[in-house]
PASEBA-1860 file (N, C-alpha, C; in nm, 3 decimals):
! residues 93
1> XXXXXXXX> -3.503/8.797/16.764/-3.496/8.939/16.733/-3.637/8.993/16.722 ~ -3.712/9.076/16.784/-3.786/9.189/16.796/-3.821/9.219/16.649 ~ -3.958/9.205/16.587/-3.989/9.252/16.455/-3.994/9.401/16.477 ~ -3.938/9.508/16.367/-3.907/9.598/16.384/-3.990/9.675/16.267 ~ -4.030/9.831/16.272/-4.110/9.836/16.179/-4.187/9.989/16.202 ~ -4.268/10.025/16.081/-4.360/10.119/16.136/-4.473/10.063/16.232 ~ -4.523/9.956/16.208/-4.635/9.867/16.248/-4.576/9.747/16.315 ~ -4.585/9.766/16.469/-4.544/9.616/16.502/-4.620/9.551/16.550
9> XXXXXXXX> -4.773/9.595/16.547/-4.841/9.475/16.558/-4.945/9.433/16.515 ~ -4.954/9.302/16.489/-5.001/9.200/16.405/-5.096/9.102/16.422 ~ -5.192/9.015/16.364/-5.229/8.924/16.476/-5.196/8.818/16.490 ~ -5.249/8.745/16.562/-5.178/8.636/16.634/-5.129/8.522/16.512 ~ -5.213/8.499/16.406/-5.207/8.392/16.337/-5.029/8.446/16.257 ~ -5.031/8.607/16.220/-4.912/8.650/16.144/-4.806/8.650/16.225 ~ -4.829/8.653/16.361/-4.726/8.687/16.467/-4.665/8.539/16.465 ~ -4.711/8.453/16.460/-4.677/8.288/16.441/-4.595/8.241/16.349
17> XXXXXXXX> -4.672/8.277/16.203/-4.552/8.300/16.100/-4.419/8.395/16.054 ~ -4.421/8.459/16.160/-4.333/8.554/16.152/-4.227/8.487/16.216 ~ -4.231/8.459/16.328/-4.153/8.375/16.419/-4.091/8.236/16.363 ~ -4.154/8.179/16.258/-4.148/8.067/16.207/-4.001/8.139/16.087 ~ -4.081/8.195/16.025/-3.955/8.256/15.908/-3.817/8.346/16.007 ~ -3.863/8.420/16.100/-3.696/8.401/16.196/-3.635/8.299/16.222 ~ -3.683/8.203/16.242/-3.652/8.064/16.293/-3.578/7.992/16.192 ~ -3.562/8.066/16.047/-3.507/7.987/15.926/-3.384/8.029/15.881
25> XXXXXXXX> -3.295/7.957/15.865/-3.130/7.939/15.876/-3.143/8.068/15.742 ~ -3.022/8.147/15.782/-3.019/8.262/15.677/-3.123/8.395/15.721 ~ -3.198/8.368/15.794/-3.256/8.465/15.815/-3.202/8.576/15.960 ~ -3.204/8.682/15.914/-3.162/8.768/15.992/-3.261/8.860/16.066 ~ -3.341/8.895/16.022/-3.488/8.905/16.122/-3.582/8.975/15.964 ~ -3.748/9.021/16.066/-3.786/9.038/15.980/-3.861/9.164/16.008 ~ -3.885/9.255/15.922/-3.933/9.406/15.931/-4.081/9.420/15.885 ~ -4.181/9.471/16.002/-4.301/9.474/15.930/-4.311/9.649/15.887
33> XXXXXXXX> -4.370/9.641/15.758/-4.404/9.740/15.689/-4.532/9.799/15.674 ~ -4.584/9.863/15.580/-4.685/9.928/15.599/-4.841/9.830/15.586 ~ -4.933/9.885/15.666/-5.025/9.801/15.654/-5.157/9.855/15.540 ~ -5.256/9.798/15.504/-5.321/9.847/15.396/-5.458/9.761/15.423 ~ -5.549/9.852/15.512/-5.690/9.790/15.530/-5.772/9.724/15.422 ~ -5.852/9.681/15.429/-5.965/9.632/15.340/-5.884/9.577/15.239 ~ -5.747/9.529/15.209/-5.688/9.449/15.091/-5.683/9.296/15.132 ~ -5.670/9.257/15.013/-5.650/9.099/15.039/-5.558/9.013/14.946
41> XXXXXXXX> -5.486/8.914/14.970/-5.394/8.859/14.878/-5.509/8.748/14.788 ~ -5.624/8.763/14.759/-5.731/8.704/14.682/-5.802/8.610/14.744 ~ -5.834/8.534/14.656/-5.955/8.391/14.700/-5.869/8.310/14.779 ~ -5.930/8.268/14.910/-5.884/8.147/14.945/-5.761/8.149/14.989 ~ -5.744/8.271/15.013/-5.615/8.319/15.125/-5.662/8.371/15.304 ~ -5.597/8.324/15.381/-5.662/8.301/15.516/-5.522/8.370/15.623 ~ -5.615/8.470/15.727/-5.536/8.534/15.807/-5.396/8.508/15.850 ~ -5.276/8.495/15.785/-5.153/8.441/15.795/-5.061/8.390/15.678
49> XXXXXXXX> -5.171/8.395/15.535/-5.120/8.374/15.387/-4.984/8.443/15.414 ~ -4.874/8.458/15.337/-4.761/8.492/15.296/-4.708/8.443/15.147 ~ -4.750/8.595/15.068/-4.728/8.597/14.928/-4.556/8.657/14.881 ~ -4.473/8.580/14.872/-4.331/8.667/14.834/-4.335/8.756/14.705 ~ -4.288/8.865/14.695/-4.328/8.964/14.550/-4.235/8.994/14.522 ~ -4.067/8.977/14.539/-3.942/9.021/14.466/-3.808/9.015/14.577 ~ -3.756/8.969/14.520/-3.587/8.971/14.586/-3.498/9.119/14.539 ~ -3.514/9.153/14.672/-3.423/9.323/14.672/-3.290/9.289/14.768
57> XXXXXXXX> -3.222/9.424/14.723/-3.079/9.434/14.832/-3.085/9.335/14.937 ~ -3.061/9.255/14.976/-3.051/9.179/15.121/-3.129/9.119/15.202 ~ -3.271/9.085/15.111/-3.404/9.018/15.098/-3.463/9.010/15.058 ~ -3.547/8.984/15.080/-3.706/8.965/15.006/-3.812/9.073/15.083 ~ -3.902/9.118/15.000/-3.996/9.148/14.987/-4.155/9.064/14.982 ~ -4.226/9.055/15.058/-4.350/8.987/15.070/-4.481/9.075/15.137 ~ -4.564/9.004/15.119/-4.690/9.094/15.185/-4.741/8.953/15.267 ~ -4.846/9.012/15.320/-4.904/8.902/15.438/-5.016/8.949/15.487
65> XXXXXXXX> -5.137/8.840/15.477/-5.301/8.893/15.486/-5.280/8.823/15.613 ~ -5.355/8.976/15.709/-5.389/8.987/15.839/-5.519/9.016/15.879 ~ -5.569/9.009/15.979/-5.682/8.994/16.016/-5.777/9.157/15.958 ~ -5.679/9.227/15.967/-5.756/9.386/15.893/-5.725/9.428/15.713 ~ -5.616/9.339/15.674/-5.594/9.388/15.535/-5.439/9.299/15.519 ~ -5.356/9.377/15.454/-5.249/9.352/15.374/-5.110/9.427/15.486 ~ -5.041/9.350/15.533/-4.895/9.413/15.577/-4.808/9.386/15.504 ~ -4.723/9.493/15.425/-4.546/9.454/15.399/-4.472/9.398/15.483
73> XXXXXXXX> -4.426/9.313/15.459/-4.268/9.284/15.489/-4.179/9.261/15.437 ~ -4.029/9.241/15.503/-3.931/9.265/15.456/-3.830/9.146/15.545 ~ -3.771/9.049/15.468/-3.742/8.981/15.523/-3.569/8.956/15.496 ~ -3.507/8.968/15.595/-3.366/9.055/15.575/-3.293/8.903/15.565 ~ -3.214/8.848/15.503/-3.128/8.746/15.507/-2.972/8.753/15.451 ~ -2.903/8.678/15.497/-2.772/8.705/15.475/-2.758/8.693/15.354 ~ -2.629/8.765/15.254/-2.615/8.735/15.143/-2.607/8.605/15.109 ~ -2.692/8.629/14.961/-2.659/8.468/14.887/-2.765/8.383/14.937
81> XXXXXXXX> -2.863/8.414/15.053/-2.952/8.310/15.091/-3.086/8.330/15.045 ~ -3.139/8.456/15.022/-3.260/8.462/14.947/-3.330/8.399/14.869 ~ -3.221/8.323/14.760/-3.353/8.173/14.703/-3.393/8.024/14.842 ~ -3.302/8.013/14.874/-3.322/7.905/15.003/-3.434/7.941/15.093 ~ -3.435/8.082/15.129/-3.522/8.116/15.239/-3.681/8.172/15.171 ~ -3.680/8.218/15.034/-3.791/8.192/14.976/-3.829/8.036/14.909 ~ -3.743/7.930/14.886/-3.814/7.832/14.893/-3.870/7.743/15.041 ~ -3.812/7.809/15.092/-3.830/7.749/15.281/-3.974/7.788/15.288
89> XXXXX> -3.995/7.903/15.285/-4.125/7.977/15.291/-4.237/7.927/15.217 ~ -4.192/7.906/15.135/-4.370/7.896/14.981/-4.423/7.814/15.067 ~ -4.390/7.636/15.116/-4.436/7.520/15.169/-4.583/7.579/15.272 ~ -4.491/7.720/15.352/-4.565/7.730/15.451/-4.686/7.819/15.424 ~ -4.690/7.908/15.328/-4.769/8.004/15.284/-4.853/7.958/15.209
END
């Protein structure tokens, strides 16, 4: 599925992990959101980090340091799967 979004594009290192978290059972695709220059998810976070920040209606919520700053996303999963598919994730982030 086609990441869908105000912002669909990303760079290569996020475009990788993005594909990786579609690729994960329960997941239904994933929505990029707004982007936010000059931010960073802190020390020792590297172009492709993925920080999760809250479980809403029918996913999760995360941000993700890209080569220019900070993108939202939104990562849509079937009911009931949101703890599975945020512990799938942390390993990789």
């Amino acid at each position: 599925m086609p990441s869908r979004g105000r912002h669909q594009s990303t760079s290569k290192e996020c475009r990788i992990l993005l594909k990786r978290i579609e690729a994960l059972e329960g997941v239904v695709g994933v929505i990029i959101g707004r982007s936010y220059g000059g931010k960073s998810l802190g020390k020792g976070s590297a172009t492709g980090s993925l920080r999760i920040q809250r479980t809403v209606s029918g996913g999760l919520k995360a941000v993700m340091q890209s080569e220019k700053g900070l993108q939202e996303i939104y990562i849509r999963t079937l009911a009931g799967k949101e703890e599975e598919v945020a512990k799938s994730i942390e390993p990789e982030a």
